[in-house]
N, C-alpha and C positions, 0 to 999 in steps of 0.2 A: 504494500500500500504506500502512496506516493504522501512527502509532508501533504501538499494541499488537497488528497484525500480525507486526511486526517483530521485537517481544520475544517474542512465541509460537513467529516459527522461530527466533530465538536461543537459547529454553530449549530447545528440542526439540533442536536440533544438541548445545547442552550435553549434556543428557544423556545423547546417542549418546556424544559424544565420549568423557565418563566413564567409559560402558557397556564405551568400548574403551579405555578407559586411553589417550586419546591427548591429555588436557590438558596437557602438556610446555612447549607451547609456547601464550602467550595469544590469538594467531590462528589455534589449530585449529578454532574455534568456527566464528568464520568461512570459515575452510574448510568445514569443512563444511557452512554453509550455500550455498555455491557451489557446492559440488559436488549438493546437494541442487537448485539451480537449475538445472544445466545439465542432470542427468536429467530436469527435467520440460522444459525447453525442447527438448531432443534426441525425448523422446517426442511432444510435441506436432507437432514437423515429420514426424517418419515419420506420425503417423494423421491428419494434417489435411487430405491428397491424397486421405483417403476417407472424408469427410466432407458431407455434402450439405445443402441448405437446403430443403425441401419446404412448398408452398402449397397448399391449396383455395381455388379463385376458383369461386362459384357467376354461371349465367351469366345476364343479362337480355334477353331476345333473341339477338342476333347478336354484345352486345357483354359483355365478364367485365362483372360486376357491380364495382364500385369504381376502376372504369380511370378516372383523371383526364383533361380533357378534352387530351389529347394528341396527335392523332390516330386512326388506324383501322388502325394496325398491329395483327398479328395476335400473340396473345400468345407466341408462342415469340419474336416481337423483340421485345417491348413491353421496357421496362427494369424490372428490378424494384422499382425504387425508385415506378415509377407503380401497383404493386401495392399495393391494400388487403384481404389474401386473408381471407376466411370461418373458415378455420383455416389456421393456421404452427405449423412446429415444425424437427425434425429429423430425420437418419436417416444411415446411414453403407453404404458399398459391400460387397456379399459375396458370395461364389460359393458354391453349391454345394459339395461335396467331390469333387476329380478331376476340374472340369468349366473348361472356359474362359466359361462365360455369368457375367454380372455381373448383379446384384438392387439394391436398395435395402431394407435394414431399415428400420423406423421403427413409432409407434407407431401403434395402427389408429384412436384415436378422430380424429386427425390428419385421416385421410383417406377416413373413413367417409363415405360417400354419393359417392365417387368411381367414374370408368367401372371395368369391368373386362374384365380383359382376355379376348380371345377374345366378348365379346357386344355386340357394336355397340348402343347406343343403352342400355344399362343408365345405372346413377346417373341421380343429381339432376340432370343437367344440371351439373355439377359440372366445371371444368377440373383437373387435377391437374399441377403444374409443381415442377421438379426442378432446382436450381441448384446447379453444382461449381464448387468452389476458380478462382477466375480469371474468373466471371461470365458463362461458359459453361452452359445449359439447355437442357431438352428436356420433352418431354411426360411422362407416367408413366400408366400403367392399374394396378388390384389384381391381380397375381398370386395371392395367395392373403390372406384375414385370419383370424383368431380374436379373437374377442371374448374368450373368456376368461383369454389372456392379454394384450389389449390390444397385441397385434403384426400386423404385416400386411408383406407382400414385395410392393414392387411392381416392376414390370414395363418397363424404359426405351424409351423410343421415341427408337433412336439414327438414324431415315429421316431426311437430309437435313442430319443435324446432322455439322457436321464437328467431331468431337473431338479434342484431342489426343492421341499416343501418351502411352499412362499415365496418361492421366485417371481412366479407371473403374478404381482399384488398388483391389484389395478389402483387409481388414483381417482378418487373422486373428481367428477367432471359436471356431477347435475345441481349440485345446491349453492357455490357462488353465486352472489350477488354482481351484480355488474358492475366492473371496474370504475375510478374515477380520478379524476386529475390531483396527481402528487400523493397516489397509493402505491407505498411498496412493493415490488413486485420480486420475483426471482426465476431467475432460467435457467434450464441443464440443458447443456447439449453436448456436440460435436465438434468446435470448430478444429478448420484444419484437418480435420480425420484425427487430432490430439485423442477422443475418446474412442480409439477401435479398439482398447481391451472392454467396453461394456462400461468403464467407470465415467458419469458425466462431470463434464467441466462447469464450474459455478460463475455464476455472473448475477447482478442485479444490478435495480435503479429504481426508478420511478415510470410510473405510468405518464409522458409528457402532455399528452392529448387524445380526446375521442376523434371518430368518424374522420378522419386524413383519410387523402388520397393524394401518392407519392406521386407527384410530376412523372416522372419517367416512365410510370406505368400506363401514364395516361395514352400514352404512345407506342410502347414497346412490349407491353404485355398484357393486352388485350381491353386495355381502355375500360370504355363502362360496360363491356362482355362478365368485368368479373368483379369477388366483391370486394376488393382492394380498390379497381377503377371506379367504384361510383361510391368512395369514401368508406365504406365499413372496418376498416383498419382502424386499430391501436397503435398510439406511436411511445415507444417503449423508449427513455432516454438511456440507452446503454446501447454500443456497438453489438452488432451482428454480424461477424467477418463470414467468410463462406465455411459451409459446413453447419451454418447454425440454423438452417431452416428444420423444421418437424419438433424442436426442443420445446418443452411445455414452459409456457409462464405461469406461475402458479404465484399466489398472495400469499401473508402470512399466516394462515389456516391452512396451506399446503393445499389447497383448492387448486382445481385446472381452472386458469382465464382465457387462457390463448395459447396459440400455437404457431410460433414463430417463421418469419419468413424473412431470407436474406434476399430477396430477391428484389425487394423494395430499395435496393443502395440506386442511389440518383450518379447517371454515369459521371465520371470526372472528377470525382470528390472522395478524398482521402478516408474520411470518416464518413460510413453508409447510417443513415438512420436506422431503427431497432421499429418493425413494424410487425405485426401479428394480428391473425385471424380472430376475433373476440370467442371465448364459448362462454354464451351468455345463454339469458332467456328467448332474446329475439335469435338466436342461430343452435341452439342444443337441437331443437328439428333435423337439421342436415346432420349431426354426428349422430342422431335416432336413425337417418333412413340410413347411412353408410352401414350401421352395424347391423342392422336390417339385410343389407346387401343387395339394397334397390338403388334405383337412377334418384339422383333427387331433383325435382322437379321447381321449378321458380317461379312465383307468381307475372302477370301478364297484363298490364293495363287496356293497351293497343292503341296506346293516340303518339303522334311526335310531338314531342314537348322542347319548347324554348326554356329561355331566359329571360324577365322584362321585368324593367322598373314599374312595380303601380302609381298609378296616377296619386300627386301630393294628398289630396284633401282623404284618400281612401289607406295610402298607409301610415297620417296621421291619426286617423282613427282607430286602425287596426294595431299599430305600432310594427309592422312589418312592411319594409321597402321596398323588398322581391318578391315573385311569385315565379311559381312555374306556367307558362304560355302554352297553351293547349293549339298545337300549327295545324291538325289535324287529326281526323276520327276516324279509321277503315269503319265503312259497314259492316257488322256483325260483329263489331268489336265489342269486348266486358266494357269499355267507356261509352260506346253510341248505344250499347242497350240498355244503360243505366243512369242516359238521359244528359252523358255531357259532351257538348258541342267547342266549335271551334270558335278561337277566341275565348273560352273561359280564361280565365285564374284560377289555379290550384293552390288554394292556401294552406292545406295541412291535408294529413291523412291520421284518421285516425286519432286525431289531436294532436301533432304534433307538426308543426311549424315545418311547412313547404318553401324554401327560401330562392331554389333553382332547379333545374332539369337535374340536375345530379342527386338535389334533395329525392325529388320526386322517384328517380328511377332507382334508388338506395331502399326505400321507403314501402315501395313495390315489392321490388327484388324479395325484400326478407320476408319473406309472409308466400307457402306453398299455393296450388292452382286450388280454386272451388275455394280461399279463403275470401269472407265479406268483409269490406272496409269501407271505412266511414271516410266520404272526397267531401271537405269545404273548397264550394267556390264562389267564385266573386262572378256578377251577370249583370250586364248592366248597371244596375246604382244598388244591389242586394247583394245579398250570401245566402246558399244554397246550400245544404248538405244530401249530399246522394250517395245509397248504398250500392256498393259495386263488388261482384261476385269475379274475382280474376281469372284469368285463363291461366295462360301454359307460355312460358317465354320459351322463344324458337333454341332451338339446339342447332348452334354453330359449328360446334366440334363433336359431333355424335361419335366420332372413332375415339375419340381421348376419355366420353363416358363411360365406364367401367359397373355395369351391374350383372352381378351374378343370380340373383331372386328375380320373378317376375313380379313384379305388381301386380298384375290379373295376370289369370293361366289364358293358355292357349282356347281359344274356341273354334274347333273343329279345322284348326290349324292355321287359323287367323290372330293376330293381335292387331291392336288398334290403339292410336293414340290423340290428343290435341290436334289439333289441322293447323295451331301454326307451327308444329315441329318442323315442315316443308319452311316456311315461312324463309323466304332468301335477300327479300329487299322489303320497300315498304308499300305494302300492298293497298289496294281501293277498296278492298272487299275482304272480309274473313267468310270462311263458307259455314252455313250451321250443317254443321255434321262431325263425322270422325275420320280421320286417314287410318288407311292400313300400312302399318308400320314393317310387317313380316309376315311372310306366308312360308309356311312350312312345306316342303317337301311329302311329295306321297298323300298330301291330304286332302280333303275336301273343297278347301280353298284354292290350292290348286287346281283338284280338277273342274274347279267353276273357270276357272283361268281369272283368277283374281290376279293382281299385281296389287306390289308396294307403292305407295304413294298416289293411288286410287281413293277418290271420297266416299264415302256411303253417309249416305240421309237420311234412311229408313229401314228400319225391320220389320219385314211385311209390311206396314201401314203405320208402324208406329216410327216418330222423328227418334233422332238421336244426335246430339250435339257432343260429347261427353265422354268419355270411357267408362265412367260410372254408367252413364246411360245405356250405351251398349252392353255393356253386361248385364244388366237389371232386363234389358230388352230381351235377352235371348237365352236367361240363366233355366229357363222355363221348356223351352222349345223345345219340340220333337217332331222327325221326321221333314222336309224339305222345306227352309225358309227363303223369303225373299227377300234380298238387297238391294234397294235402290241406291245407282252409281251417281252422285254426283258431276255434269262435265264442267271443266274449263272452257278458259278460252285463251290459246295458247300459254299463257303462265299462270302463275299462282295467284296475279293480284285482280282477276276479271271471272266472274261466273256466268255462264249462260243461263238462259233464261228456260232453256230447255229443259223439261223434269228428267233426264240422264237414260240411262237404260237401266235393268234389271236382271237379277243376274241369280239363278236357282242355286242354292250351295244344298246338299245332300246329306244324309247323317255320316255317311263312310263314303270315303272314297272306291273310284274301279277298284282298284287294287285290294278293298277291303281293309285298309289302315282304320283307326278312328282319326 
């Protein structure tokens, strides 16, 4: 620790001290910064047993790519110090809710292009390796990932491995409270690949700020595609060199808050901010569906939203000077069926303060499809509140999504999803119905000659906008239904007026599959 480390917790202990009137005596100062040391050493033992050091080793033949010339041990013995992996970082142990299975968090670009699990021979050819406290490892497959929040669950491969009782202690991740400005915080990681025996490296600070959104990102990793870009980051005041992305932040109840990203360093600059994913209340949902082992899916407004100052006399009233500008509404969108128009003001969601397009699309974002939210807007010389049931935001990178569970099972070899998952620009029109997402092989679906990214409207007679809906439509059904095809008109953003064709799907196909 540096002198002006050490003046920084002395003033800081002062001031507590003061705060509490307990300068009395001229070593309460230091008191208190003892007591300030043994809460972070105390925390650091309870979450360091679930803490993990994770590698990608790409493979060159037979043998990982980087293996030093040490022999032809197979890498679950290799040492990991003979490790040169492709990508390192971090990631911390977690269960489920009510469940005894144990996961690994961590971050997804870590371990992007890794096997997954349940499909033999997926990834790069990629090994995925998992090291805990004590230098004890094992293999890992993806459970599930999202690109969009830059998370991913993977999957232990404990065959063979004798571990200790209590090795795999998970770390509570559901009952923190939501971080806030100038609370203590603490991170294990990896940096450097420093932690490839399993043991993490210790770092803290302060939580510097809520809801940031890292310039760089704004350009270079996917913008407001993710939830870094449309501001959902914590900005953590301690360095994050590389190697510290997946490392848990945890508070001084050894709580999980967040889960670190070095990806946030703004290019050019010697010192990279300290930014991480929140797991709070508004995002514990996505580390539900991950351990789930489904896609997770993002709420969907459907309008283009601006940025614009409100006129003086309305945000002197309202005490807010921006809003978000509503540019425009597709037909059939969750905002033109829940009655907001072009030209609104979005003043809030939900209660809480819409300032810009970023507000607005943040705001969205966290909240999954089929959730109702409460839109204040501004019309004319009023405010309006209107409830709005969200759709399904389009999936830009469907190959980076990583779901192993289906949400709904197959229906006679059909699945189906939101119709803007097509969604590729900004469209005139949302169609009411469902796209079919995958058609199975051998099945009934096939042999109607269905294709992927076909609309349907109707089962038999009844509409269907939904996947709930579909399924509800046809959970029942026996022996030969009908589907009404939705058409186009050359692309995704124009429907015809034409009611589509119809299309017999069978209980079993020729072949006698179900």
């Amino acid at each position: 620790m540096t002198r002006l480390s050490r003046i920084s917790i002395l003033a800081l202990a002062s001031v507590a001290a003061w705060n509490s009137q307990a300068l009395a005596q001229p070593s309460d100062g230091l008191s208190a910064v003892a007591a300030l040391e043994q809460a972070i050493t105390q925390v650091i033992e309870q979450a360091e047993p679930s803490v993990v050091s994770v590698a990608r080793v790409r493979q060159d033949g037979s043998r990982p790519f980087g293996l030093r010339e040490r022999g032809e041990r197979a890498l679950g013995q290799q040492s990991p110090t003979d490790l040169l992996p492709n990508q390192f970082g971090a990631g911390v142990i977690v269960a489920p809710p009510q469940s005894d299975k144990r996961y690994v968090l961590t971050a997804y670009h870590i371990v992007r292009g890794g096997p997954v699990a349940n499909r033999p021979g997926s990834g790069d050819d990629s090994i995925l390796q998992v090291w805990f406290a004590g230098d004890q490892s094992c293999s890992a497959t993806i459970f599930a990932a999202d690109p969009r929040s830059d998370l991913a669950v993977l999957k232990l491969d404990e065959r063979g491995m004798k571990l200790r009782s209590g090795l795999l202690r998970p770390m509570s991740w559901t009952t923190a409270a939501p971080v806030h400005k100038g609370q203590f915080v603490v991170t294990l990681g990896n940096p450097y690949w420093i932690a490839r025996d399993g043991s993490a490296s210790v770092s803290w600070g302060l939580v510097s700020n809520l809801v940031r959104r890292p310039a760089a990102l704004t350009y270079t990793q996917g913008g407001p595609t993710t939830l870094v870009g449309v501001g959902a980051a914590i900005h953590v005041e301690q360095r994050l060199p590389i190697g510290s992305s997946g490392c848990p932040v945890i508070n001084l109840r050894g709580e999980l808050v967040g889960i670190a990203s070095s990806l946030a360093a703004i290019e050019g600059y010697e010192r990279s901010g300290g930014f991480a994913i929140p797991i709070d209340p508004s995002t514990r949902w996505i580390v539900e569906t991950l351990l789930a082992g489904r896609e997770v899916e993002y709420g969907f407004l459907g309008i283009t939203p601006g940025h614009d100052r409100l006129p003086d006399h309305i945000a002197e009233r309202l005490g807010q000077r921006t809003a978000a500008l509503v540019q425009s509404v597709p037909r059939g969108s969750p905002a033109q069926l829940a009655g907001i128009r072009e030209g609104d003001y979005i003043l809030s969601i939900d209660g809480q303060p819409t300032r810009s397009d970023v507000d607005l699309m943040r705001q969205v974002t966290l909240h999954p499809p089929e959730t109702a939210i409460q839109v204040l807007i501004h019309r004319g010389g009023s405010e309006l509140t209107l409830k709005v049931k969200l759709g399904k935001w389009p999936v830009f990178d469907a190959d980076d999504v990583i779901a192993t569970e289906r949400r709904i099972p197959l229906w006679r070899g059909l699945a189906v999803d939101y119709p803007t998952v097509r969604l590729r620009a900004e469209p005139t029109e949302i169609p009411a119905a469902v796209v079919i997402s995958e058609v199975a092989p051998d099945s009934p679906a096939q042999a109607a000659r269905l294709q992927r990214w076909e609309f349907i409207s109707h089962v038999n007679r009844t509409p269907v906008k939904t996947p709930a809906e579909f399924v509800e439509a046809v959970k029942s059904l026996k022996g030969d239904v009908t589907l009404r095809l939705q058409t186009t008109e050359r692309r995704f953003d124009r429907f015809s007026d034409d009611p589509g064709r119809t299309v017999v799907i069978k209980d079993k196909a020729a072949s006698g599959s179900p």
